[in-house]
C-alpha positions as CSV (number, residue, x, y, z in Angstrom):
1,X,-13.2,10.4,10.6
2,X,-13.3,6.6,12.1
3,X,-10.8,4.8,12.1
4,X,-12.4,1.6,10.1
5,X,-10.0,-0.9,7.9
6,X,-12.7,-3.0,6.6
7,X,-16.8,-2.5,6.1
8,X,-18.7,-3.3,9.1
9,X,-20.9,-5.4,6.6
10,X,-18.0,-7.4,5.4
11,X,-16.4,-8.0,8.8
12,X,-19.9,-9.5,10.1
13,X,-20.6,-12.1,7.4
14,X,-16.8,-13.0,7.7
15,X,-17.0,-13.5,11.1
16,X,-20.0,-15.8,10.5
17,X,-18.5,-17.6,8.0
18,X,-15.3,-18.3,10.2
19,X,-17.7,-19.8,12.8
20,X,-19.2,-22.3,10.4
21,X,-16.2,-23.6,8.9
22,X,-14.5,-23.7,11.8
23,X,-15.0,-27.4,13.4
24,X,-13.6,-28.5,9.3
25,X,-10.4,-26.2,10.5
26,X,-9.9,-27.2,13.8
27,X,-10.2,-31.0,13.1
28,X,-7.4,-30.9,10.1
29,X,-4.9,-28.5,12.8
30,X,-5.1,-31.2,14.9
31,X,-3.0,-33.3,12.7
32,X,-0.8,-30.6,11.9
33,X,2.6,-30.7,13.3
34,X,3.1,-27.9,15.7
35,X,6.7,-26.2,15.5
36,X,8.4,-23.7,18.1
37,X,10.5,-20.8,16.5
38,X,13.3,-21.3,18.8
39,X,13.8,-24.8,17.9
40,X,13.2,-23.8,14.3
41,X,16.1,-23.4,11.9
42,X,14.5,-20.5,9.4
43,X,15.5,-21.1,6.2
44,X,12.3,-19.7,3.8
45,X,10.6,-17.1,4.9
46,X,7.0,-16.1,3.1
47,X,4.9,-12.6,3.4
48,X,2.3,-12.1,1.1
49,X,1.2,-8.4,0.3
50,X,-0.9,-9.0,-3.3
51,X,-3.2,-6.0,-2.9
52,X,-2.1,-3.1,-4.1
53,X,1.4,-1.8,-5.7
54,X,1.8,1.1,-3.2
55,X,0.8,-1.9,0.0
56,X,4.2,-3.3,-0.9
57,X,5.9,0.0,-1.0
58,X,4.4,0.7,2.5
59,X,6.3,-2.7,3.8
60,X,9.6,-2.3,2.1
61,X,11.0,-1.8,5.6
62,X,9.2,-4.2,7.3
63,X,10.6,-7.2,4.4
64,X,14.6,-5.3,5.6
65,X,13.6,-5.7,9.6
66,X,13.2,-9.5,8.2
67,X,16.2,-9.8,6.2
68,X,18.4,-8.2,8.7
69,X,16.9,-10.5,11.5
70,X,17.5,-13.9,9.3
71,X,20.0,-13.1,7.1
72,X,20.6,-16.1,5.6
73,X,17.6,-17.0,5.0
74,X,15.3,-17.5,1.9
75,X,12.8,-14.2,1.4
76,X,9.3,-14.8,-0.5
77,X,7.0,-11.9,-1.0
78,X,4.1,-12.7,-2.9
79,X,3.0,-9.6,-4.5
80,X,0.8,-8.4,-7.2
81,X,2.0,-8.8,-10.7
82,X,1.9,-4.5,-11.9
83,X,4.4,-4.3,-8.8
84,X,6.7,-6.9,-8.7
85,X,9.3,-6.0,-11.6
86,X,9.5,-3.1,-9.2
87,X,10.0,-4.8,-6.5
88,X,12.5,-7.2,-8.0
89,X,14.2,-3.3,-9.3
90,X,14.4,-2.7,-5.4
91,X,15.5,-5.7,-4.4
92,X,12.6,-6.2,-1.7
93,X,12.9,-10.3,-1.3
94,X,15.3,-13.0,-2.6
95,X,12.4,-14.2,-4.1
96,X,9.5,-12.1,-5.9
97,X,6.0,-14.1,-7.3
98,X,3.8,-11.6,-8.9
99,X,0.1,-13.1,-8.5
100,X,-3.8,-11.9,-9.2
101,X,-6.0,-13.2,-7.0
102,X,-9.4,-13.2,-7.3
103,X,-10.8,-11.7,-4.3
104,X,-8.8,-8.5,-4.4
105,X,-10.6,-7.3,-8.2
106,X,-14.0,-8.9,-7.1
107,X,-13.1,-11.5,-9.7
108,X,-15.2,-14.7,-8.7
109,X,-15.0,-16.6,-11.9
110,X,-14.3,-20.5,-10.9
111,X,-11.1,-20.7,-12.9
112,X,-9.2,-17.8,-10.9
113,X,-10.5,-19.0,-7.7
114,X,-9.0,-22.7,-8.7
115,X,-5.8,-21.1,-10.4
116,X,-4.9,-19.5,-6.5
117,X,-5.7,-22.9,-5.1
118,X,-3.6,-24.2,-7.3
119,X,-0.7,-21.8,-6.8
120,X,-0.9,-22.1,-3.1
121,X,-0.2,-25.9,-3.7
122,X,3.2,-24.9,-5.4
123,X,4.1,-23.0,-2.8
124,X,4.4,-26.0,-0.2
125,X,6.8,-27.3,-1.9
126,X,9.3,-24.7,-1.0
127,X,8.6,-25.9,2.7
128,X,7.9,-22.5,4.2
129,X,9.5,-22.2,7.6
130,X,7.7,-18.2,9.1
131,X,5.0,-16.2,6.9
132,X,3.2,-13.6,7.7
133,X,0.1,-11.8,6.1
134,X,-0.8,-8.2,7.0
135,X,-3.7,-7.5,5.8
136,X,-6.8,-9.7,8.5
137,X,-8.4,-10.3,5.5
138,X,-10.1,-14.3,6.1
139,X,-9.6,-14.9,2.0
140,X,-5.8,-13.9,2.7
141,X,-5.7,-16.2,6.0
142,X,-7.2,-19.5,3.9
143,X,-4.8,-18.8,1.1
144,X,-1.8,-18.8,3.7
145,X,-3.0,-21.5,5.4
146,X,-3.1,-23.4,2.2
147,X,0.3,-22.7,1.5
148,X,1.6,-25.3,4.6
149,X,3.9,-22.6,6.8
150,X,6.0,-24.2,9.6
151,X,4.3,-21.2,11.8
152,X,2.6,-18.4,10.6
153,X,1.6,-15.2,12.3
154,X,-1.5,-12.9,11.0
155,X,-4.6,-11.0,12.0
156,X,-7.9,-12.4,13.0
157,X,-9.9,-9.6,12.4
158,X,-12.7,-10.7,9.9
159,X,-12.3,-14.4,11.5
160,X,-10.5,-17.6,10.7
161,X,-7.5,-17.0,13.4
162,X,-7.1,-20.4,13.1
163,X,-5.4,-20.2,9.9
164,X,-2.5,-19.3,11.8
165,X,-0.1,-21.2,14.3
166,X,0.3,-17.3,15.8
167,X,-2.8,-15.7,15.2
168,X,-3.1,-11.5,16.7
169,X,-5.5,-8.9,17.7
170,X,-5.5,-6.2,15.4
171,X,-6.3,-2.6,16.1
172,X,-7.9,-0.3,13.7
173,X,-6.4,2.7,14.4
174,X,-2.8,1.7,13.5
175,X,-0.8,2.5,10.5
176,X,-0.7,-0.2,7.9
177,X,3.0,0.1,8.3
178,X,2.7,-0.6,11.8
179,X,0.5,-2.9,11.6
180,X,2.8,-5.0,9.8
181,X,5.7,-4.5,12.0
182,X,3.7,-5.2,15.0
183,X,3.5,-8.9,13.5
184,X,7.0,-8.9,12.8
185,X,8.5,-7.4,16.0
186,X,6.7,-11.0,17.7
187,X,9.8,-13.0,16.0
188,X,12.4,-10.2,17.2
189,X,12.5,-7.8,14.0
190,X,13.6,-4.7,14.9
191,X,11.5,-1.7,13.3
192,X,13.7,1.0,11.3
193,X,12.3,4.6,11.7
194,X,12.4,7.4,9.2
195,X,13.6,9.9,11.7
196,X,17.2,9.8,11.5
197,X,16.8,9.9,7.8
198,X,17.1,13.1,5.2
199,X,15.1,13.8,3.1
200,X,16.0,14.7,-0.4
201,X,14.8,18.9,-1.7
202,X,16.3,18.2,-6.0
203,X,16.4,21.2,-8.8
204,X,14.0,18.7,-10.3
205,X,10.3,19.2,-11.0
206,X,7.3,19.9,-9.2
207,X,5.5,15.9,-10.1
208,X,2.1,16.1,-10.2
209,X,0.4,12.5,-10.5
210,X,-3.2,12.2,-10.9
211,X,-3.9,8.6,-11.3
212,X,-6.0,6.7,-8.3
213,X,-7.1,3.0,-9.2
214,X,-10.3,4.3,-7.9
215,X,-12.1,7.2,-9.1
216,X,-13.7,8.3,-5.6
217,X,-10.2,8.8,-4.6
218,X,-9.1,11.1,-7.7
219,X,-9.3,15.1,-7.2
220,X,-11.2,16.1,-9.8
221,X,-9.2,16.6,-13.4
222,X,-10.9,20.7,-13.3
223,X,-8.9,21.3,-10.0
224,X,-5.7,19.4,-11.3
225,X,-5.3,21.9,-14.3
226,X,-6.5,25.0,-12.4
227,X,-3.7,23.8,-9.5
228,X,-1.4,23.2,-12.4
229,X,-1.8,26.5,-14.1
230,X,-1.3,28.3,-10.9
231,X,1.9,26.4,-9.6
232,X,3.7,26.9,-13.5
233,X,4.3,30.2,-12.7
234,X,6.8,29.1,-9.9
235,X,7.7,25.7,-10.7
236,X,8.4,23.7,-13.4
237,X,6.0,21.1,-13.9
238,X,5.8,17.5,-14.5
239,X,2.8,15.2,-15.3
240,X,3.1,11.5,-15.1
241,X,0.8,10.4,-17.6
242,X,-1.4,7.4,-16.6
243,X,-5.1,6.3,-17.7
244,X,-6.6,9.3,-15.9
245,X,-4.0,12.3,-16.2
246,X,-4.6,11.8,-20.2
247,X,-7.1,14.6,-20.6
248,X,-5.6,16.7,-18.3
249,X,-2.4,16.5,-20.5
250,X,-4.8,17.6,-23.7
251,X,-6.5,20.5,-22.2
252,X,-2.9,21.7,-21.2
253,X,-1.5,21.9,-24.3
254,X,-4.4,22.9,-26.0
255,X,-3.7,25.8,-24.7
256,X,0.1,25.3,-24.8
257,X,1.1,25.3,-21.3
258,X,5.4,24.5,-20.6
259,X,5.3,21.6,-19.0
260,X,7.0,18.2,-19.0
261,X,5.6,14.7,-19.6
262,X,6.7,11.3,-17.7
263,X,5.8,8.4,-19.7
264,X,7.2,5.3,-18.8
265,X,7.1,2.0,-16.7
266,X,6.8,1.7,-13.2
267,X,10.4,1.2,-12.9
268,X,11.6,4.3,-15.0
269,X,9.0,5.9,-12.9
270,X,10.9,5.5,-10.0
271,X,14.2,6.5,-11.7
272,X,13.1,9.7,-12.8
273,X,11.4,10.4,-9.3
274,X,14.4,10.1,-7.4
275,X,15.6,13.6,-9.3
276,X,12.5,15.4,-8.9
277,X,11.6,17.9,-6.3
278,X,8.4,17.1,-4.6
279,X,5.0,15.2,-5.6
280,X,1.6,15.5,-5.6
281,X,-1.0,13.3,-5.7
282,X,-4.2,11.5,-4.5
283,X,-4.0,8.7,-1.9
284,X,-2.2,6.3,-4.3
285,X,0.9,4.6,-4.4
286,X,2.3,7.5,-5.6
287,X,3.1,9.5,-2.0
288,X,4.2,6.0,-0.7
289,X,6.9,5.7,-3.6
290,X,8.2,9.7,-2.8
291,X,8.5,8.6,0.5
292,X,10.7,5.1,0.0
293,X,12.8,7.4,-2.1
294,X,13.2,10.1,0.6
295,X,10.9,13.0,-1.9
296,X,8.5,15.2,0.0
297,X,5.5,14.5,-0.9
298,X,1.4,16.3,-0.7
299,X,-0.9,13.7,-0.3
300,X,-4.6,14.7,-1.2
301,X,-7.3,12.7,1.2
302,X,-11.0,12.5,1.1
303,X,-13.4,11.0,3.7
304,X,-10.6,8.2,4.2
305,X,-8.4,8.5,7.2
306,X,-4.8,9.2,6.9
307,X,-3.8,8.4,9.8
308,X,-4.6,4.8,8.9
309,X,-2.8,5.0,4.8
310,X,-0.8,7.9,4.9
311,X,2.7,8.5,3.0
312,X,5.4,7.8,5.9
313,X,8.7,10.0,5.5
314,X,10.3,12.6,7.2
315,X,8.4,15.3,5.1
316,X,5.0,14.9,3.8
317,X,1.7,16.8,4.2
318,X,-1.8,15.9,4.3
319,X,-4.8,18.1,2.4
320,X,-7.8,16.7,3.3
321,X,-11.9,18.1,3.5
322,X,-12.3,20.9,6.2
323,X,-15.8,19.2,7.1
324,X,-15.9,15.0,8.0
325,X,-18.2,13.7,5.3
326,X,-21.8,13.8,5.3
327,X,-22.7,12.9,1.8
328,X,-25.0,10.1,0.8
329,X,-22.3,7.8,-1.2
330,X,-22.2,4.3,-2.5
331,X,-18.8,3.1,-0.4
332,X,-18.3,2.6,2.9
333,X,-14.9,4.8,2.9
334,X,-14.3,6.5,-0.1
335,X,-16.6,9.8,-1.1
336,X,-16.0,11.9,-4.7
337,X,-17.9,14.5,-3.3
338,X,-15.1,15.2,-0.6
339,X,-12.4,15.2,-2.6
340,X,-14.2,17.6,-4.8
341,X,-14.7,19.9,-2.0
342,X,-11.0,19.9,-1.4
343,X,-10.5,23.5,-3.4
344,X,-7.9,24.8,-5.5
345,X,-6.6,27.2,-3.5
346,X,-6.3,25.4,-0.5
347,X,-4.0,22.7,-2.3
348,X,-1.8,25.8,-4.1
349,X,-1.4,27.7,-0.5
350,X,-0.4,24.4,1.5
351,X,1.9,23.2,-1.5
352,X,3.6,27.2,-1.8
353,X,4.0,26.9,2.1
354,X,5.2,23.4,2.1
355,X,8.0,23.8,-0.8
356,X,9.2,27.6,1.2
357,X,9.7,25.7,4.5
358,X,11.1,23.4,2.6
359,X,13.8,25.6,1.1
360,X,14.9,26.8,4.5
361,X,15.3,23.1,5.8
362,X,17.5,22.0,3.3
């Protein structure tokens, strides 16, 4: 597998957008009062991580390494609006703004573009002192840069580096939680490691949790209920039901299979999972949410790397395709076909092994 964050495609006409915008840029920075962090007294802080529910789960401990290196000061994240009750749940930030942005649904209707443009005005008037942005993504960069920080620190990958007062090199074969600490360690945030901590092995249930926003992530609803029928004779077994576990949850008890039903908000969710035994799910923000919460987890991966996404915890485990992808598909990362090939029986072995080893860790 390569280790790519963003298509090669993208990155090129992103790159040769930055170039021709860039003398507009670099005339208004001139006028732009230049601040030094030493001289600075910190008292907001911004991070913006709108993406994706399990992306903010993946920086929980990068927003603490903030906290506990400016303690009093103000903490913003910007987030996206299906994760930030959650996030105001875990106490992430001081401050929690749940926002859609256009660029991250493919929405380019005018009004949403000139709703975030608007937004990002607001947002100067809390006088941000640091922010930082994660993701080297040049929409993210403008929309920070909009937003007025004191000094700013982010990635330059697809272009516009000048959107920051700190702009970095980013490498493509990092974590995305290192990634982000990488930026933070340059103000003197210390990184906190999972090593030293336990993991939790409950009485609860096996989770299973099918939902993946997209469906060339999603193991196959077939392999789910043959998986299911198989582990039910070990475990007990929980379904979360979401959009796409639905029909899996039919065909069950159709043919009136014991097994339990989590229906609830994302909050509840994250309740009931802290009693549960051990999940299992796609690459989703399901595996990042067992891990904030210390639950082993099985992650199942397709032609995407996992090196580059994976759950980060003291015990998880990786199923992925025994062959790197060579199917014709219509996305530069993602591949249905692989995940398909990911068979039953590998998934019930690995998880049978996992959950034994497991048992004698404990």
């Amino acid at each position: 597998m390569e280790s790519r964050l963003y298509n090669a495609r993208y990155v090129y006409f992103s790159r040769l957008l930055s170039i021709l915008v860039y003398p507009y840029f670099f005339f208004i920075n001139i006028f732009k009062k230049k601040y030094s962090l030493e001289e600075l007294k910190v008292k907001n802080i911004l991070v913006t991580e709108y993406h994706r529910i399990g992306d903010v789960i993946i920086i929980a401990p990068i927003l603490k390494s903030i906290k506990n290196k400016f303690p009093n000061s103000n903490l913003i994240l910007i987030c996206n609006k299906q994760v930030a009750h959650l996030a105001n749940h875990l106490n992430l930030a001081d401050e929690i703004i749940g926002l859609e942005v256009p660029w991250t649904n493919w929405d380019w209707s005018m009004k949403k573009w000139f709703l975030a443009y608007s937004f990002s005005k607001k947002i100067r008037t809390k006088k941000i002192d640091l922010a930082f942005d994660f993701k080297g993504d040049f929409r993210n960069s403008w929309f920070l840069w909009k937003m007025n920080p004191k000094i700013s620190f982010g990635y330059d990958h697809t272009g516009g580096g000048y959107f920051f007062s700190n702009p970095q090199k980013m490498s493509q074969k990092t974590h995305q939680q290192k990634r982000a600490f990488n930026l933070v360690k340059k103000v003197g945030c210390l990184n906190i490691s999972f090593k030293k901590i336990s993991f939790r092995f409950n009485e609860g249930s096996l989770v299973v949790h099918p939902g993946a926003i997209d469906i060339r992530r999603a193991w196959p609803d077939s392999h789910w209920i043959q998986f299911i029928k198989r582990m039910v004779k070990h475990h007990k077994i929980s379904v979360v039901e979401v959009e796409s576990s639905k029909k899996i949850i039919k065909k069950l008890k159709k043919e009136s299979f014991s097994l339990e039903v989590f229906s609830g908000d994302l909050i509840e969710y994250n309740e009931w999972l802290k009693k549960q035994k051990l999940i299992v799910a796609p690459d989703s923000m399901a595996g990042h949410l067992a891990a904030f919460n210390r639950i082993p987890s099985i992650s199942i991966f397709g032609s995407q790397d996992p090196t580059l996404t994976r759950p980060l915890s003291v015990k998880s485990m990786i199923v992925a395709p025994d062959q790197i992808c060579n199917h014709r598909r219509d996305h530069w990362r993602l591949c249905a076909e692989c995940m398909s090939s990911i068979n039953v029986e590998k998934v019930y072995t690995r998880a049978r092994t996992f959950i034994s080893n497991l048992k004698n860790q404990r």
